[in-house]
KOLMARNU-297372 format. One line per 3 residues: for each residue x, y, z of C-alpha. Coordinates in steps of 0.02 Angstrom, whole numbers. Last residue first. Example, Ala and Ser with C-alpha at 12.3 -4.5 7.8 and 13.67 -1.06 7.14 Angstrom:
REM residues 2
684 -53 357 ~ 615 -225 390
//
This chain:
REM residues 156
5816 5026 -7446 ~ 5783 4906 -7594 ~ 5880 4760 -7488
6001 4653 -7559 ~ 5975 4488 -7630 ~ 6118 4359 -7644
6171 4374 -7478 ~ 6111 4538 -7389 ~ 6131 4486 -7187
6003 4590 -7083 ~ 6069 4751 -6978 ~ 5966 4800 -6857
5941 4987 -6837 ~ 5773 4938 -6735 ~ 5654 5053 -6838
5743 5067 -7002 ~ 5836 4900 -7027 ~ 5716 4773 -6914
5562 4843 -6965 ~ 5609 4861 -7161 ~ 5677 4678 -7165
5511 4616 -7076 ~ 5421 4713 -7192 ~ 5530 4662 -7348
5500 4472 -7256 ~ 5331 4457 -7269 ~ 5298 4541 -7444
5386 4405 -7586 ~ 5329 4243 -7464 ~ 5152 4324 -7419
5134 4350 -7610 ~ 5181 4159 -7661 ~ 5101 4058 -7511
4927 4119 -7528 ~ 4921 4073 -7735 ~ 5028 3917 -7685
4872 3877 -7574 ~ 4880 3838 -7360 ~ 4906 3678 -7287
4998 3724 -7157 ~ 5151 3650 -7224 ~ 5112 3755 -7390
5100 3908 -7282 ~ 5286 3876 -7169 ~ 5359 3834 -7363
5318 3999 -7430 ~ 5362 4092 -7268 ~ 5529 3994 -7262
5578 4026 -7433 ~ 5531 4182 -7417 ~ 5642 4230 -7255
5796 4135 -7337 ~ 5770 4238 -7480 ~ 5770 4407 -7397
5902 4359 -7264 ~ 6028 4334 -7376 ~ 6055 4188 -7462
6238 4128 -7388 ~ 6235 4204 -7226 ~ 6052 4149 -7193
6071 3972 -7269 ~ 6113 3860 -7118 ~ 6014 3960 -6973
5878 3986 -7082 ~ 5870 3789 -7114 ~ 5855 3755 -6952
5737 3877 -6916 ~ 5633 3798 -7059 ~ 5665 3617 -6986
5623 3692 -6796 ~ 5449 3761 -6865 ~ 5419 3626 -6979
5432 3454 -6856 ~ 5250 3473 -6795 ~ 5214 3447 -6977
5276 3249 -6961 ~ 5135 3200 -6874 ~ 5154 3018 -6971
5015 3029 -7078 ~ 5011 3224 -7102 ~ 5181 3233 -7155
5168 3085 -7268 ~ 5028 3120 -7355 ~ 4875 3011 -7405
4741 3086 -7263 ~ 4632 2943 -7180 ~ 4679 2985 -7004
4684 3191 -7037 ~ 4512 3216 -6974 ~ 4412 3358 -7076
4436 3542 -7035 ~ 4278 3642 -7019 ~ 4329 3813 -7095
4340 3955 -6961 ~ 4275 4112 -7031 ~ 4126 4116 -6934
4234 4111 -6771 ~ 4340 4271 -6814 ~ 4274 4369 -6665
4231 4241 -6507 ~ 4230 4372 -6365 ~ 4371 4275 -6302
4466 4263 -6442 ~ 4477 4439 -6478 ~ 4538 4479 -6309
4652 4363 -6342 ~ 4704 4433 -6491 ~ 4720 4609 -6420
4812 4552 -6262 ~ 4964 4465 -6379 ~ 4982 4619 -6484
4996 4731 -6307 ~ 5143 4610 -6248 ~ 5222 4586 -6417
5222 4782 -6441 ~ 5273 4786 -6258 ~ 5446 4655 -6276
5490 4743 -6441 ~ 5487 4944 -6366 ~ 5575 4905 -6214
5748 4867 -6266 ~ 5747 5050 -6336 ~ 5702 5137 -6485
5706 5338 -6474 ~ 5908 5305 -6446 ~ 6015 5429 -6359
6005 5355 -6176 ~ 5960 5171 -6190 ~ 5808 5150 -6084
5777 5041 -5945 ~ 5668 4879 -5945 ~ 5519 4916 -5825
5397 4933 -5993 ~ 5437 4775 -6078 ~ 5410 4675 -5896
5242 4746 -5883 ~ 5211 4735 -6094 ~ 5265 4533 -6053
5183 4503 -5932 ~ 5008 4582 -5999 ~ 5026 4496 -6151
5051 4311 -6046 ~ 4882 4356 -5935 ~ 4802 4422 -6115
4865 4247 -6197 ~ 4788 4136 -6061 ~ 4627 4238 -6072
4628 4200 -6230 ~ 4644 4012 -6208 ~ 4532 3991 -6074
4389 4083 -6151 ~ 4419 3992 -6324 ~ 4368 3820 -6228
4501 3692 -6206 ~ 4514 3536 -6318 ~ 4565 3373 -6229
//
């Protein structure tokens, strides 16, 4: 059963909007220009932007007809194995992030998340070296944050 692009986006602008109105009645930390609302209302407003986007159908041309996976040769496809990925990488965050750092263990992850989903090495190898300094950067400058170094400290 597939559902039509109207129903899903408006599904994620209702769940945006609940979660920017329940961001914005948290209560602020007094001293801090960050507070436990700011994460929770980003999500929120990011959420209602892509489904307003997917509702009014922007981004459809660039959708690539996928072909059916029944006759594919790998494993992961054959058996439905890639719905495993997301817990096996958190999994494996959770096990290596004190050791690694989180730097590594975040581009690992990123560069084996793309070539699960089928994307290219030449894809996978820049968003795995620049995803995670930008989630590094947002979570030690703007939340205060402190990530775990390991092997690889940060440049900041």
């Amino acid at each position: 059963m597939q559902l039509s692009d109207r129903i899903t986006g408006g599904a994620l602008v209702v769940l945006g909007a609940a979660s920017a109105w329940g961001g914005s009645r948290l209560p602020a930390v007094p001293g801090q220009d960050v507070g436990p609302a700011a994460f929770p209302m980003l999500i929120g407003f990011g959420l209602i932007a892509c489904g307003v986007l997917i509702v009014l159908g922007i981004g459809r041309s660039f959708e690539v007809e996928e072909e059916p996976e029944e006759n594919s040769g790998s494993i992961m496809a054959r058996f439905g194995l890639r719905v495993l990925t997301p817990p096996a990488l958190l999994l494996f965050y959770m096990l290596a992030v004190e050791r690694l750092g989180f730097l590594l263990t975040a581009g690992i992850m990123v560069f084996l998340g793309v070539l699960a989903l089928r994307g290219s090495v030449k894809l996978a190898l820049p968003l795995a070296i620049v995803a995670p300094l930008f989630v590094h950067l947002a979570f030690y400058k703007l939340l205060r944050v402190p990530l775990p170094e390991g092997l690889l400290g940060a440049p900041w």
